[in-house]
Structure formats: structure tokens, C-alpha cells
C-alpha positions in Angstrom: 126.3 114.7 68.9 129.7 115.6 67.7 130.5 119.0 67.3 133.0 120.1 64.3 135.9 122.0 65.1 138.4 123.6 62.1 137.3 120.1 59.7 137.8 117.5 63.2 135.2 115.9 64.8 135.0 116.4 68.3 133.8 113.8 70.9 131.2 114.3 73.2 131.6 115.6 76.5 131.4 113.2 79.5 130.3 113.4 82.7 132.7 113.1 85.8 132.1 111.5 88.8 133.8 112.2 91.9 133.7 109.5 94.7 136.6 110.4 97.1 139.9 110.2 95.3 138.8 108.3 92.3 137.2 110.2 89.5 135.2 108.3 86.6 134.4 109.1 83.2 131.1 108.4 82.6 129.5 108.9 78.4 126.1 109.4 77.9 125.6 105.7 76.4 126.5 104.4 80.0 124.0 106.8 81.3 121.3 105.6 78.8 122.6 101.4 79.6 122.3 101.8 83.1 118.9 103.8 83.1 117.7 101.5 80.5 118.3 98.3 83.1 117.0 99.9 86.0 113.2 100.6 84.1 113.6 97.0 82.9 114.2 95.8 86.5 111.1 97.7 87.9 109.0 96.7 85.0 110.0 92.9 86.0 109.1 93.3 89.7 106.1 95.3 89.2 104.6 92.8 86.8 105.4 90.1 88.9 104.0 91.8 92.4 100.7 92.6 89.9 100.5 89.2 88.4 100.3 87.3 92.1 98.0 89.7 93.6 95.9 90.0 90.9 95.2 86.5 91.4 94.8 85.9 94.8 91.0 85.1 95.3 89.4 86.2 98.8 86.0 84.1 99.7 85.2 86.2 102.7 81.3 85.6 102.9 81.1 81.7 101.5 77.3 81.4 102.0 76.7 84.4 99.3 79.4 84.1 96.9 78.7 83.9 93.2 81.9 83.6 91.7 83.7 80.6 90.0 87.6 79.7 90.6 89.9 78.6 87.3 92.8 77.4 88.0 96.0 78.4 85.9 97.8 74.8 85.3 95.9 72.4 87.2 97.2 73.1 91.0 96.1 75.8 93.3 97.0 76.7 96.4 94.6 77.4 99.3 95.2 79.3 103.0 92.5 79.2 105.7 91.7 81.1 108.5 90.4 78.2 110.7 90.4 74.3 110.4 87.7 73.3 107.9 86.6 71.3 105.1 86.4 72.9 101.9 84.2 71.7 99.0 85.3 72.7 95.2 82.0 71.5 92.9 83.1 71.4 88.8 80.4 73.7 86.9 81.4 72.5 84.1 82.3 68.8 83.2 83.2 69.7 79.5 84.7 66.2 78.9 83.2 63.9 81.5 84.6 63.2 84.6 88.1 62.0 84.7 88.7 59.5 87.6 91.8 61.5 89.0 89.9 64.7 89.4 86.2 64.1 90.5 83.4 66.8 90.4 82.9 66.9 94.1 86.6 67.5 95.8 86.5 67.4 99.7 89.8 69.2 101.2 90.7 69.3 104.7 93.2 72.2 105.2 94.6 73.2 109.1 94.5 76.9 109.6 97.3 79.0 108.2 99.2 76.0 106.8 98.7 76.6 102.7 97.3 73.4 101.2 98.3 72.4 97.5 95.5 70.8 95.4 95.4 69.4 91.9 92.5 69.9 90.0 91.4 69.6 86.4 92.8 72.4 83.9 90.6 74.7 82.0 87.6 73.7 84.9 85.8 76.0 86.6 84.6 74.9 90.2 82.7 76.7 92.8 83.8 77.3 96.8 81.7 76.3 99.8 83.6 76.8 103.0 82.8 77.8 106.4 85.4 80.7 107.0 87.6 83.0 105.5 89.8 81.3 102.4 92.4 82.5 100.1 93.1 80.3 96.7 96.2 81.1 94.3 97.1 81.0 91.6 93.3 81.2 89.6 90.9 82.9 87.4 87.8 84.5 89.1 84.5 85.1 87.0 80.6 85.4 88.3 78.4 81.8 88.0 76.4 81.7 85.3 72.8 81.1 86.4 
């Protein structure tokens, strides 16, 4: 704030910074820019580190799982531990079956290669597999009984 000295404003006092031979003058509205950027920046990466593991589905015990898998916009990606078939069954038809994505989807996927696999928006399918299997990017929620 500007401080009045005999009727003249006076400016605010800046901060100096030293590196070697150079000095810079630095106001308090750089300080508040560059402080305001770097929050910005680690609000950005958080949410985007949050958002992706959030969202990372883990079927570690196939034979007992209850949950159904949603995926975002229609193409999920899916790592397995082993070689194995994996079998995504639609819960819920809604509109009918569409030709291009039937109920019953078979998917062969090698063992650590990620596998990309188009599926119906706004469907919810449930996971048989045989090993461990990681699906992004989806919705998780229980199976209704």
C-alpha cells in the first residue's frame, strides 16, 4: 500500500534479488504472478495424476468380483498379467444390441502388451478373466442383483 509522505505518494518497496553480479527488482505483484502460476501448475498435475488413477480398475480375484466396468467414451484400455481371453458381458442392453458392439465381447490380450477395445458408450459390462487385469479409462460400481 502506498504510504504518504509531505502530500506525495510513495511506492512500494521492492524486494531485491541478488544472483552473483546482477541484482533484480522484484514488486510484490511479480511475487503474487509467479506464486499464483506455480499453484495453478500443481493443481493441473495433481488433478490429472488423480483423474487416471482414480480410474484404473484392478480385477485381482475374477471368480468373486461383483463390480461392473463403464467405459468413459466408448474405448478402454486393458493390461494383463498373463496370456488370456477376457470376456466383457453387457448388463444392460438399454437400446438393443448394436451389431458393431455385441453383448458377449471375447478379447485375446498377450501379457503386458495394453490392448485397446471399443465398446458401447454409456454400457455397463461385467469382467470374467483368468488372471490379474487392469482396464482404463472406466467407471466402477457394484452389480446389481
Amino acid at each position: 500500500m502506498a504510504q504518504k509522505t509531505n502530500g506525495k505518494k510513495k511506492a512500494p518497496k521492492c524486494k531485491n534479488l541478488k544472483l552473483g553480479r546482477t541484482t533484480f527488482h522484484i514488486g510484490y505483484d511479480v511475487i503474487a504472478l509467479v506464486v499464483t502460476v506455480i499453484c495453478l501448475a500443481a493443481l493441473i498435475t495433481f488433478s490429472a495424476i488423480h483423474k487416471t488413477r482414480a480410474n484404473t480398475y484392478t480385477l485381482a480375484n475374477p471368480k468373486e468380483t461383483r463390480e461392473e466396468i463403464r467405459a468413459w467414451d466408448g474405448v478402454i484400455k486393458i493390461t494383463a498379467d498373463k496370456d488370456q481371453t477376457i470376456v466383457l458381458t453387457q448388463t444392460e442392453t438399454g437400446l438393443g444390441e448394436i451389431p458393431e458392439f455385441p453383448a458377449v465381447q471375447k478379447i485375446k490380450v498377450k501379457a503386458g502388451e495394453p490392448t485397446k477395445v471399443e465398446i458401447k458408450k454409456r454400457a455397463w459390462y461385467s469382467v470374467k478373466a483368468s488372471g490379474d487385469v487392469e482396464i482404463v479409462p472406466i467407471d466402477v460400481r457394484d452389480a446389481k442383483d
